[in-house]
C-alpha positions as CSV (number, residue, x, y, z in Angstrom):
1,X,-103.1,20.8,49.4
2,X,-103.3,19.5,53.3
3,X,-100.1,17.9,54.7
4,X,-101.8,14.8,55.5
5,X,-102.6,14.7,51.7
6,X,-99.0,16.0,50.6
7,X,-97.5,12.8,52.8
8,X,-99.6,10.4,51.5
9,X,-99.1,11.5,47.4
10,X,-95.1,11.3,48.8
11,X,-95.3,7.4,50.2
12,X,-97.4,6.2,47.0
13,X,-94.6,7.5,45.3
14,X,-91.8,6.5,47.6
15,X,-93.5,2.8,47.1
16,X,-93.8,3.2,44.0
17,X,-90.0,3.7,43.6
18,X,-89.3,1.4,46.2
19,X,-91.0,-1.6,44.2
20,X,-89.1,-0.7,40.6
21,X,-85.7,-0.5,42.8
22,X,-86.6,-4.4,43.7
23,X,-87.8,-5.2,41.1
24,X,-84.6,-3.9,38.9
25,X,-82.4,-5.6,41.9
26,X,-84.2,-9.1,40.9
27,X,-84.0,-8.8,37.5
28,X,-80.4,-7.7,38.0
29,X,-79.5,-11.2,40.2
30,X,-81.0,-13.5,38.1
31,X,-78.6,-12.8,34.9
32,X,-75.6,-14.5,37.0
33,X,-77.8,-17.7,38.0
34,X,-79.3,-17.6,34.8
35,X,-75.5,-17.7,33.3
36,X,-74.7,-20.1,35.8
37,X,-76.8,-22.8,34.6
38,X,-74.6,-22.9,30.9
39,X,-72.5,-26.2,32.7
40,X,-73.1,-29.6,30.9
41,X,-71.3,-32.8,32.0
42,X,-68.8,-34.0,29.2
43,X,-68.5,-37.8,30.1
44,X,-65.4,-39.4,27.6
45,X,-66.6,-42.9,26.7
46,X,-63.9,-42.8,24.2
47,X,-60.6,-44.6,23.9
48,X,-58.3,-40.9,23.8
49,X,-58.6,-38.0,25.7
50,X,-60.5,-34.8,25.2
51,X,-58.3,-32.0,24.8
52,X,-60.3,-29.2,23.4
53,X,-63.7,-28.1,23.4
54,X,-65.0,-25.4,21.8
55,X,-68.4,-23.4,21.5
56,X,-69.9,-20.8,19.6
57,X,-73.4,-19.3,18.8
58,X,-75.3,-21.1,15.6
59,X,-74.8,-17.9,13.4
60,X,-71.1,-18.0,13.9
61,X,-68.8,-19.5,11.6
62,X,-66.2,-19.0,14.0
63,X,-65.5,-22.1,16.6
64,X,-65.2,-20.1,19.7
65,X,-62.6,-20.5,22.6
66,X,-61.3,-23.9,24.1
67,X,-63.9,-23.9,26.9
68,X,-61.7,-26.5,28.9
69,X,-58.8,-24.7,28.9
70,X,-55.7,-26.4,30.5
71,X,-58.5,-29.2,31.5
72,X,-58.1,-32.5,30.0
73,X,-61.3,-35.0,30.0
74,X,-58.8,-38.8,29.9
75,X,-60.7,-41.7,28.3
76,X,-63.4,-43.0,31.3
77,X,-63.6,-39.4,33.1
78,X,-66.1,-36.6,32.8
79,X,-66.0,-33.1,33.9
80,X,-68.4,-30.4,34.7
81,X,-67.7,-27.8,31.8
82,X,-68.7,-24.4,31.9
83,X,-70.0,-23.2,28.5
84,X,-70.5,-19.3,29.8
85,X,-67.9,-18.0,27.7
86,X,-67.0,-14.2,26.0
87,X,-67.8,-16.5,22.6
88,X,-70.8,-18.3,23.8
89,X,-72.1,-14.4,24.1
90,X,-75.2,-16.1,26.4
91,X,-76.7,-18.1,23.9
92,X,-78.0,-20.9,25.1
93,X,-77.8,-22.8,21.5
94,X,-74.4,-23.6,20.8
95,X,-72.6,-25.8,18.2
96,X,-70.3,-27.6,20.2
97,X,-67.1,-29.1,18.5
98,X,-64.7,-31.6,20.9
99,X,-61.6,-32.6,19.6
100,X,-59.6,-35.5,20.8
101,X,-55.6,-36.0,21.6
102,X,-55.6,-38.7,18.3
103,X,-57.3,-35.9,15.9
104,X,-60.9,-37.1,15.9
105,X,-63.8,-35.2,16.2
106,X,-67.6,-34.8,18.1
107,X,-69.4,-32.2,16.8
108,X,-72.9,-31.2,18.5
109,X,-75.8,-28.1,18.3
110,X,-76.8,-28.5,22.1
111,X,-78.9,-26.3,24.9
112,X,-76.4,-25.9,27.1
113,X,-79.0,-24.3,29.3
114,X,-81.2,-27.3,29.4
115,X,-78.8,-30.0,28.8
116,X,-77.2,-32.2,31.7
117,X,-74.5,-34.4,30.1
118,X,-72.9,-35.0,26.5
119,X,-71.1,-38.5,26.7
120,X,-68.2,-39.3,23.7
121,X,-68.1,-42.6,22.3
122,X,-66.3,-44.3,19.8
């Protein structure tokens, strides 16, 4: 084997290695933005205030964690809520159950991925 033929066998390969690294680096990055998109608008058209909501994957019987928090949503305001939560486990299909100051309840199977805004209404 000649050393021109030795160095060119040893960048294929180092490109070759080079391209999975990026590749494996992209696929890495785009799991956070990916995660990131899991925010819908919650916009309280009703007459109390929203003072849990909770999410969970379809196949759980469970309702998941408060997803707002210490947030309240007061009658007329919305809020940005972040549905990328340990029970949301990245699922993209949630059922989504609000529950207001007074007791009542909204209860919704949503995309959070795709879905902009969920407005409560009487």
């Amino acid at each position: 084997m000649t050393t021109s033929h030795t160095l060119a066998t040893l960048a294929a390969v180092s490109q070759r290695f080079f391209g999975l690294a990026v590749l494996s680096g992209a696929v890495l990055c785009a799991a956070p933005a990916f995660a990131a998109d899991m925010h819908v608008i919650v916009d309280n058209e009703s007459p109390t205030a929203i003072v849990e909501i909770h999410a969970s994957p379809t196949y759980d019987d469970d309702p998941g964690v408060d997803v707002l928090g210490d947030e309240i949503i007061y009658s007329g305001d919305d809020l940005d809520v972040n549905f990328n939560s340990r029970s949301a486990r990245g699922e993209c299909i949630l059922d989504v159950l609000a529950i207001g100051a007074d007791g009542r309840e909204w209860q919704r199977r949503m995309n959070v991925c795709r879905q902009v805004e969920w407005t409560l209404g009487y």
